[in-house]
N, C-alpha and C positions, 0 to 999 in steps of 0.2 A: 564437353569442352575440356582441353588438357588442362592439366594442373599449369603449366607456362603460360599456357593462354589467359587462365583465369585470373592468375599472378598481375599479367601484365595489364588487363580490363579493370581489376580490384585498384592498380597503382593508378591509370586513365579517369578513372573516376575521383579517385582522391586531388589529381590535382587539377582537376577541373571545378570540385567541392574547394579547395584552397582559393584558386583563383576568383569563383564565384563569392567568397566571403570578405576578397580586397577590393572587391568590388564594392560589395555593401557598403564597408567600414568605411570606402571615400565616398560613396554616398551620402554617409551618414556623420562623414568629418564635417566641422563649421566651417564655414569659407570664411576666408583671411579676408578683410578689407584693407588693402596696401592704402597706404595716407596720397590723398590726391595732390595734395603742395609741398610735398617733401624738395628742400633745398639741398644740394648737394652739398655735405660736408667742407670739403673746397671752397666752394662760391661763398656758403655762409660764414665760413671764417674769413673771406674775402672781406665781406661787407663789414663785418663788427670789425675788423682793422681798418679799414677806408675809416668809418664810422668816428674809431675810438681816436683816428689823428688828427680827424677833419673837427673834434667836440672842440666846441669854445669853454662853456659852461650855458646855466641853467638861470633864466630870470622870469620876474614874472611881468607879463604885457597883457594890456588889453588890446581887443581886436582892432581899433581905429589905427594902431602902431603897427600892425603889419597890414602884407598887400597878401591877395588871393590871388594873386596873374600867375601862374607860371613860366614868367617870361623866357624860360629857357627852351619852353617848346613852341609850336606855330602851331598846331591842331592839338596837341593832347592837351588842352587847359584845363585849370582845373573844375570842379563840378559845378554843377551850377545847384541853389541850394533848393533842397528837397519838402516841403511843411512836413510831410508825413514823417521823415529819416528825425526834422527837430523835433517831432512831437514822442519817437520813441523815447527821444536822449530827457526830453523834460519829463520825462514819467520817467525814468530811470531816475533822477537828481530826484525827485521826488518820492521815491523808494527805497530806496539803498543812499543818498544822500550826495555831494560833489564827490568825494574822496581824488580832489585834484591833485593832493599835497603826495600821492603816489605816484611812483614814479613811472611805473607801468601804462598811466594815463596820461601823463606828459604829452604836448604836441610839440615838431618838430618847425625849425625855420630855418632859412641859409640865409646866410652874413657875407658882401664881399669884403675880400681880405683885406683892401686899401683903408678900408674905414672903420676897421673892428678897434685899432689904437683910439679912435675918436669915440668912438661907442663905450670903451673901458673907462676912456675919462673923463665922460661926465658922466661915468658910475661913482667915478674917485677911486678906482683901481687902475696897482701901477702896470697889472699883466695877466696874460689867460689864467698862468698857473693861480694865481689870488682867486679869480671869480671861480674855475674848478673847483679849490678846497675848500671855499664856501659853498658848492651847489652839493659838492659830499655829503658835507653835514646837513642838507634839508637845509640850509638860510641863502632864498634863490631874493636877490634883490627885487625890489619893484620899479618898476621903469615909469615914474612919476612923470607928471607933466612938463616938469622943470625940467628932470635928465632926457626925455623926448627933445625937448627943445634947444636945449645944449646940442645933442648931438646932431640935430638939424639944421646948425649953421652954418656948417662943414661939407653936411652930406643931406640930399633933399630928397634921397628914396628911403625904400621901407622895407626891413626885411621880409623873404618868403617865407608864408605860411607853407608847408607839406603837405598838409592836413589836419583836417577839424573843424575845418567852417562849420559843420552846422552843431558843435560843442559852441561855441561861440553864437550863434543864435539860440542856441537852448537855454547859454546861462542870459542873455539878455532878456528872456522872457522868464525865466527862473528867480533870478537875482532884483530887487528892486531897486536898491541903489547901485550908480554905477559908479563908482569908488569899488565895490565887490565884486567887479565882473572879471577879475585879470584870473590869466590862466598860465601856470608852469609852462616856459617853452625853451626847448632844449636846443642852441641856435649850433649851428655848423658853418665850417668856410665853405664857404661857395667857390671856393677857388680849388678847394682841395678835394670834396668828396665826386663823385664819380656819377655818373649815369645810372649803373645797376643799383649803388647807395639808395641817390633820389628815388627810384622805382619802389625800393623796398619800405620807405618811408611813406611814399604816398601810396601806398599798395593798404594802409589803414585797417593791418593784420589784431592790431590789439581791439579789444572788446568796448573801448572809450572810442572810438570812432565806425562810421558808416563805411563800408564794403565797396571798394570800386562795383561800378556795373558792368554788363558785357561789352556793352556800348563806351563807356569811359576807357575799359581794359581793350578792348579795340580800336580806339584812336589813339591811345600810348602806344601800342604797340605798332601802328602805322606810320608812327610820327618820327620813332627808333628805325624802323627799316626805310623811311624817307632819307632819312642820314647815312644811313647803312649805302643804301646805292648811291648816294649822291659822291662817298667816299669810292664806291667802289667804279663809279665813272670816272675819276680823277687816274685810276691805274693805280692799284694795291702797291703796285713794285715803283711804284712814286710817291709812294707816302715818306715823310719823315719821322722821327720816332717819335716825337708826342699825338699828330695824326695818326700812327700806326696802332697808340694804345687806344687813341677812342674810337676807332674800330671797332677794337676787341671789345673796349667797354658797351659799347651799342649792342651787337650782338651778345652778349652776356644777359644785358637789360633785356633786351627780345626776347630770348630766352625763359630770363626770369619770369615776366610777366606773361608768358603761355603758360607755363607751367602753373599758374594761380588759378587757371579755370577748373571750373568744376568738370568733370570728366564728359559731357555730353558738348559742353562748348567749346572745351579744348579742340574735339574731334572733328566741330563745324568749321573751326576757325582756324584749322589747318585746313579743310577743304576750298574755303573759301579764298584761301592768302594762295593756294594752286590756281586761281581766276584770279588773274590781276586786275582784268578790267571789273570784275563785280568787286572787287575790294579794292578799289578804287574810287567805284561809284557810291557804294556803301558808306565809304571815308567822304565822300565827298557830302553826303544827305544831313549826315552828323554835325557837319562843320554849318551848314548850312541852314538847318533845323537845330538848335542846339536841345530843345525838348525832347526828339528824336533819342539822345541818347540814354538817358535811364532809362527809357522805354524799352530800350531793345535789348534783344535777346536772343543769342546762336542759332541756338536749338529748332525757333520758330519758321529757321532758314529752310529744315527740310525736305519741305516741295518743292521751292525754289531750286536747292541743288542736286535735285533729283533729274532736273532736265540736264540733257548731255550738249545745249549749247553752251558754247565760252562767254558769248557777250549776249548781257540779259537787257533788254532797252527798259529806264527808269523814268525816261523821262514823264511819263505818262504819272508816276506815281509823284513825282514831284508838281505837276500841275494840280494834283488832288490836293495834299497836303497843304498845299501853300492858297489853293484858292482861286 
């Protein structure tokens, strides 16, 4: 072999040895696990402004004083409550103790706007800023039977809960007297904060509340793209400006709450939102079995959408379930 030859065989080897070692060395790098509910920068400064305009302040209620409905939707209501979800939260109070008075563990309610001056004043406050600079300092009033009552001669609903029902059955079983039972809640206009707001609120990302299910996080997000077409039948290019933002605000919410699945249901439930008629009937079993939905689970889909028809007949499984 010439000397050129050898030269150039000697060089063919080495960078074959090179390449063979980038090899390894990404072999043998960690894999990155990218964060599954990363909110975009954007969106989430969205929310904490929506958030921070729409804050009344911070009082404390017990559960009788608010309502669980989510009246604002038609199918995504809110959960229905779980033994097992109160039985963790009262081994938690019983472990680690309430530690209500943080703020971190606060639950959330909306206020309509018309009635929040009546609401302040049989607090005995002359305005939000007053109740704010008191919920600063940690001194969140209590919304006694008297001030409930006052404010209910005015106005005969209750504000929404967000989330936390079953923190409120936890301390009902936790707590012996119910004088003890109220819990920090951090009230919002209902007039002001937004659909994506609402999502992220009851989305019950903090460690003081239960986890939407797949099944709950699939009928919110049914319930946003129910709206979503309903605007988008009206004709986009006929919207007015305030319909034109809650457009956007639906789809943002849609959004939001896909991107909170864990990476195997995300992946179902965009398959499954491509079969309208099966996510339609799916939506329809939920609303109709309300048990159905903590049960359920994406993932479990995947035989079913392993078949290449569009429309899957259910009715057979609804004759089962129901008896």
């Amino acid at each position: 072999m010439s000397k050129p030859a050898a030269k150039k065989q000697k060089a063919n080897i080495g960078e074959a040895k090179e390449v063979n070692d980038k090899v390894k060395d990404k072999k043998k790098a960690p894999r990155v696990i990218q964060p599954q509910f990363a909110e975009s920068d954007n969106l989430a400064h969205t929310i904490q402004e929506n958030l921070l305009a729409s804050y009344i302040g911070t009082v404390r209620m017990y559960s009788g004083q608010l309502t669980t409905n989510w009246d604002s939707t038609e199918l995504a209501g809110n959960r229905k409550l779980v033994s097992s979800a109160t039985k963790v939260l009262v081994d938690e109070f019983e472990s680690r103790g309430l530690k209500r008075d943080l703020s971190e563990h606060h639950m959330s309610a909306t206020f309509p706007a018309e009635y929040i001056p009546v609401f302040l004043s049989a607090l005995g406050l002359p305005d939000i800023e007053t109740l704010k600079q008191k919920s600063d300092k940690g001194d969140y009033p209590l919304v006694t039977k008297t001030i409930n009552g006052a404010m209910h001669k005015d106005w005969k609903g209750k504000p929404v809960l967000q989330g936390g029902q079953h923190r409120f059955a936890a301390l009902n079983e936790f707590l012996v007297h119910e004088s003890d039972r109220w819990w920090p809640i951090r009230l919002y206009n209902a007039d002001i904060v937004t659909a994506t707001s609402l999502g992220h609120l009851r989305s019950n990302a903090a460690v003081a509340h239960t986890a939407l299910s797949d099944g709950r996080r699939f009928l919110l997000c049914f319930d946003y793209q129910t709206q979503i077409d309903a605007y988008i039948q009206r004709g986009l290019n006929r919207l007015n400006e305030d319909d034109a933002r809650k457009y956007t605000d639906l789809n943002e919410a849609y959004q939001l709450e896909v991107s909170r699945y864990v990476t195997a249901s995300k992946r179902r439930h965009e398959q499954v939102w491509a079969r309208i008629e099966l996510r339609d009937s799916l939506a329809s079993i939920m609303t109709t079995i309300p048990e159905m939905t903590n049960l359920f689970k994406l993932p479990a889909l995947n035989d079913l959408l392993s078949c290449r028809c569009q429309k899957v007949p259910l009715d057979p499984f609804f004759q089962i379930v129901q008896g």
